[in-house]
C-alpha positions, -999 to 999 in steps of 0.1 A, spaced: 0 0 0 12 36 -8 -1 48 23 13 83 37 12 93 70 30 114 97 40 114 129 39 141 157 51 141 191 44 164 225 52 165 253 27 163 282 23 180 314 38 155 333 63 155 306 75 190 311 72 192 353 97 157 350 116 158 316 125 114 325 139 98 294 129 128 272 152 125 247 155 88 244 109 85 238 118 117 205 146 93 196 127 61 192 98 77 174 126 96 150 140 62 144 110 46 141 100 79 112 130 67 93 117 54 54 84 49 70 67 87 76 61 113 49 65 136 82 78 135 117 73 164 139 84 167 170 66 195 193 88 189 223 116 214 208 87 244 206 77 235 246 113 232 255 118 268 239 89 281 261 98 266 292 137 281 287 120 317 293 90 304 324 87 287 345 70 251 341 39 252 361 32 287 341 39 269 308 13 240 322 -12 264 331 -13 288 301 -11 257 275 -31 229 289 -65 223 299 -63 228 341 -58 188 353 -56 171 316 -31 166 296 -51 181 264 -40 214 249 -60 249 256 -69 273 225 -34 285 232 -15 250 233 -32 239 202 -21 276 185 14 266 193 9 229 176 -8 249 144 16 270 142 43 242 136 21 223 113 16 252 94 49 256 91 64 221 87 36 215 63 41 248 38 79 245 37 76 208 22 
């Protein structure tokens, strides 16, 4: 089958308060991207960037719903904004 399909990755609260084995969970699913995903995108770098200038609960609180681990209007404006981007430079 010629199916193609992509792959994005973020991080989740609980994610960004601990940061455990970060870099090892965007490694296995960039590995497992290799010659099979039109598109991997990895959403962790755009959090990371926003939790180098506040602090993490802030980031948790202005992104996310308060007690899930789903994206606010703003959260899911960051993940457009990547897609948008990833998507219109291919």
């Amino acid at each position: 089958s010629n199916i193609k399909f992509s792959i994005a990755i973020y991080p989740w609260p609980g994610h960004i308060l601990y940061d455990n084995n970060i870099e090892a969970y965007q490694e296995y699913w960039k590995n497992y991207c290799k010659n099979k995903c039109n598109l991997f995108i990895n959403h962790f770098e755009d959090f990371q960037n926003i939790t180098n200038i506040s602090e993490k609960k802030d980031v948790i609180k202005k992104l996310y719903f308060y007690g899930d681990m789903h994206f606010n209007s703003k959260g899911n404006q960051v993940i457009a904004n990547k897609l948008i981007n990833t998507i219109s430079s291919k």
